[in-house]
C-alpha positions in Angstrom: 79.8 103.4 114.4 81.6 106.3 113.3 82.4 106.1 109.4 84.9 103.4 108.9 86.7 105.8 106.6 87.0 108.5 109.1 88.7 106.1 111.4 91.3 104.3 109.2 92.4 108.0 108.0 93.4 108.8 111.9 94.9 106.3 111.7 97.2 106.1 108.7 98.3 109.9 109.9 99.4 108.4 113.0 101.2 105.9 110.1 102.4 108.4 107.9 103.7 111.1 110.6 105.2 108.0 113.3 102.7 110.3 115.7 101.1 107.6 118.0 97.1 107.9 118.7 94.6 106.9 121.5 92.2 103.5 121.3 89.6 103.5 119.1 87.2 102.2 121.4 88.3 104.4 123.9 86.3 106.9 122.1 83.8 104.7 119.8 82.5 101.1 120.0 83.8 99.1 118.0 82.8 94.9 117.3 85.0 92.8 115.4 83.1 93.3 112.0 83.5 97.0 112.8 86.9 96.6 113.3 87.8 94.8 110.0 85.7 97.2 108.2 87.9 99.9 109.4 91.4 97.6 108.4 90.0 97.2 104.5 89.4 101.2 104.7 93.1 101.5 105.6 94.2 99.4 102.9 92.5 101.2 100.3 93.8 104.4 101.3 97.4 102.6 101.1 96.2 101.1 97.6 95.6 104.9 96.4 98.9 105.8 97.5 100.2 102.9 95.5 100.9 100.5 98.2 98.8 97.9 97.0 98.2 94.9 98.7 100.9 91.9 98.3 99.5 89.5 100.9 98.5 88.8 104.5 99.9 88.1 107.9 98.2 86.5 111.4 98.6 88.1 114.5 98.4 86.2 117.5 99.3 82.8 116.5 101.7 82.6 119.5 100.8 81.5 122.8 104.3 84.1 124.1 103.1 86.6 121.6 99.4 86.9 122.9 100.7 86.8 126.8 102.7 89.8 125.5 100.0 91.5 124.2 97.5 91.3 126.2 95.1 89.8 123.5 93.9 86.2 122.9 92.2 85.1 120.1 94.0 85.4 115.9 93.7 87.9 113.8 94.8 89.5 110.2 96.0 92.2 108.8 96.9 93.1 105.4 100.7 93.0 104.1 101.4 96.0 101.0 104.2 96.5 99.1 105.4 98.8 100.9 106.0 97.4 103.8 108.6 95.1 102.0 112.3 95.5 102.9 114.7 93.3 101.2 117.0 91.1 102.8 119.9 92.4 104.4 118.4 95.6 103.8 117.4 98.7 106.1 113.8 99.4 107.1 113.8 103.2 106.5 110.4 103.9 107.6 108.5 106.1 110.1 107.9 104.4 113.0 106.8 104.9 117.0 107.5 102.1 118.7 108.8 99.3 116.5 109.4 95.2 117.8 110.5 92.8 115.5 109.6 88.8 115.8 110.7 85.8 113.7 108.2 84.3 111.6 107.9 81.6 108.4 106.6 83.1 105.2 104.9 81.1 102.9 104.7 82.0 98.8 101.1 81.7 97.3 101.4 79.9 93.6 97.5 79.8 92.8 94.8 82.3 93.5 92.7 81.6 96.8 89.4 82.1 97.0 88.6 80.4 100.5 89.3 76.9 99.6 92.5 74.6 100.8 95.2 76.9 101.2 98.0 74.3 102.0 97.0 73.6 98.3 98.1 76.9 96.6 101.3 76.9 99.2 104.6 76.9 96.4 107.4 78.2 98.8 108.4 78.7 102.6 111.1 80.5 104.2 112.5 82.1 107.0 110.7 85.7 108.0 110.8 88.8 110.1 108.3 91.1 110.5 108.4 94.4 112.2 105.3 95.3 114.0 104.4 99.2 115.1 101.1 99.8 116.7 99.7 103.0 116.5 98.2 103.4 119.3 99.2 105.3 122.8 101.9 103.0 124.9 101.7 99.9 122.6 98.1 99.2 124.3 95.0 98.2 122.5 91.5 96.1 122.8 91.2 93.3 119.8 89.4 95.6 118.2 91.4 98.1 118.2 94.4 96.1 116.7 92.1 94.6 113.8 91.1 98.0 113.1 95.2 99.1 113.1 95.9 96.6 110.5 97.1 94.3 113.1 100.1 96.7 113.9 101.4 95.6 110.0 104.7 97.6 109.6 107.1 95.6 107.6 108.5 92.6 106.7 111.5 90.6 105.2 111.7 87.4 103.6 115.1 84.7 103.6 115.5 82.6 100.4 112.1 80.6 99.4 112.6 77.2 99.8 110.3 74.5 97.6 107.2 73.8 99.7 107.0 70.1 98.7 110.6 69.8 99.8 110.3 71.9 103.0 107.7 69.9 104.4 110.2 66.9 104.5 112.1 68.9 107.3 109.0 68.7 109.4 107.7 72.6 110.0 106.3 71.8 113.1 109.1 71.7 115.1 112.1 73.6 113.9 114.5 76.1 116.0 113.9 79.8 115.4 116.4 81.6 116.7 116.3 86.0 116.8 119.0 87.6 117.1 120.0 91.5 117.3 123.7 92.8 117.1 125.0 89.4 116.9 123.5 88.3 120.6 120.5 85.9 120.7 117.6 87.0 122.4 114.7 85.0 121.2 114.9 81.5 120.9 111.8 78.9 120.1 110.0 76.7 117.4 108.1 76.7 114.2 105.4 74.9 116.7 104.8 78.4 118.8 102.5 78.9 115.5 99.4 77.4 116.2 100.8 74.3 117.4 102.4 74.0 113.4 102.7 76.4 111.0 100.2 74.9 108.4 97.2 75.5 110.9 97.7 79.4 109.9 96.8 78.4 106.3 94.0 76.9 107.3 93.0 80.1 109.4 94.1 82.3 106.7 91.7 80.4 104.2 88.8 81.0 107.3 89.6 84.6 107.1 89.5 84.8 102.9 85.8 83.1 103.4 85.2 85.0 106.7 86.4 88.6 106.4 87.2 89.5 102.8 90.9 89.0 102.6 92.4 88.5 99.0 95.1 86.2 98.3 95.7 86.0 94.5 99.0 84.0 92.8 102.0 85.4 94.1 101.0 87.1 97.6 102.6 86.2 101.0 101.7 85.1 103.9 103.1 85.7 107.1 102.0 82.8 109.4 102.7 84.6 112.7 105.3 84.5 115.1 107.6 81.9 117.0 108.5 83.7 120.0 107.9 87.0 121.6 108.9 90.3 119.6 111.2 92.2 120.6 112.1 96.2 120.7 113.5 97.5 116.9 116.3 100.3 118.3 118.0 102.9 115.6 120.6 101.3 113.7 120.2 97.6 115.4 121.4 94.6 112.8 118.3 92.1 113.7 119.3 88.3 111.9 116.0 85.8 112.2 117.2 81.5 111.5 115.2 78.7 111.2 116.8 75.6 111.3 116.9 73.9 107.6 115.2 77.3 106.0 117.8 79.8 106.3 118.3 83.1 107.5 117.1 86.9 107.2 118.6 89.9 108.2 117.2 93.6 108.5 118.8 96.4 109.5 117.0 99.2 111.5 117.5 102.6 110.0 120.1 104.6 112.3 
């Protein structure tokens, strides 16, 4: 395989410059290991621009989500803190072809190192993230997608809730609701993740053991999302519910 460093710097050009880029493997072979190896090259090239690492999100996680994609099986990418945008404020970033889906967050108390991550879980709330792959005509292999930091743009995060007192609400199987300029165009449930949300903790601990991934006190983790994403257009108000959590708004730079 071509240098994984080589290939994660094409890559966060086609980032910094909002200049999209062909497949990977339309041009190397790539296998999954390949792929993440690439992702963690990414990161550190992030981490020396001082956009260090502030969590993780799962990609994949909805049955819609994968349909939409193309792509069946979960993956991870890694959230930085640059990707953050505040709530109710404007993502202001360069971008090629942005969607934006509803997702839970959950708020890391203790430092995982691969064990029970349900365990270290402190706070939940409500989430959207903004997703923006790199590639040519939003298309890409699994690989391909790993490689691009699982298409990890940015991300927003509602009011943290207590986890203890969260779960009393039943996570599994509350409304999400999307909705852009005041018009609903996404509707589901927490249980488009995995079946219930907690199942992503279990598959983010698989990936701390698995692939690397670092989750010390304080990070985030974005368990996937409830329904499909949807296109991000210039100046587009974009308000993501979930019933008994809250609400998050982000506005779309005009």
């Amino acid at each position: 395989m071509t240098d994984p460093r080589t290939l994660a710097t094409r890559l966060d050009e086609a980032i910094r410059t909002a200049h999209a880029t062909t497949q990977l493997t339309s041009e190397v072979p790539l296998s999954l290991a390949d792929a993440y190896a690439v992702q963690r090259a990414g990161v550190d090239l992030r981490s020396r621009r001082d956009d260090p690492p502030v969590g993780m999100k799962l990609g994949f996680t909805s049955t819609a989500k994968a349909a939409q994609m193309g792509v069946f099986d979960v993956i991870a990418g890694v959230l930085t803190a640059g990707m953050r945008v505040a709530d109710g404020g404007t993502a202001d970033l360069p971008l090629i072809h942005p969607r934006i889906e509803p997702e839970l967050a959950f708020l890391v108390g203790d430092g995982v190192h691969g064990g029970d991550l349900t365990t270290a879980v402190v706070a939940v709330a409500p989430a959207a993230e903004i997703i923006d792959s790199r590639y040519r005509n939003f298309s890409f292999t699994l690989e391909d997608v790993v490689a691009d930091n699982a298409s990890a743009a940015a991300f927003a995060i509602g009011p943290w809730q207590d986890f203890t007192a969260a779960r009393a609400l039943d996570l599994g199987n509350l409304g999400v609701v999307l909705e852009v300029d005041g018009t609903v165009v996404q509707a589901g449930s927490t249980a488009a993740i995995l079946g219930h949300p907690l199942r992503a903790l279990e598959v983010c601990a698989r990936m701390v053991r698995e692939h690397g991934f670092v989750l010390p006190a304080g990070s985030v983790v974005l368990a996937g999302a409830a329904t499909a994403a949807v296109p991000l257009t210039a100046g587009a108000v974009v308000e993501a519910s979930v019933t008994g959590l809250g609400r998050v708004t982000v506005r779309a730079a005009s």
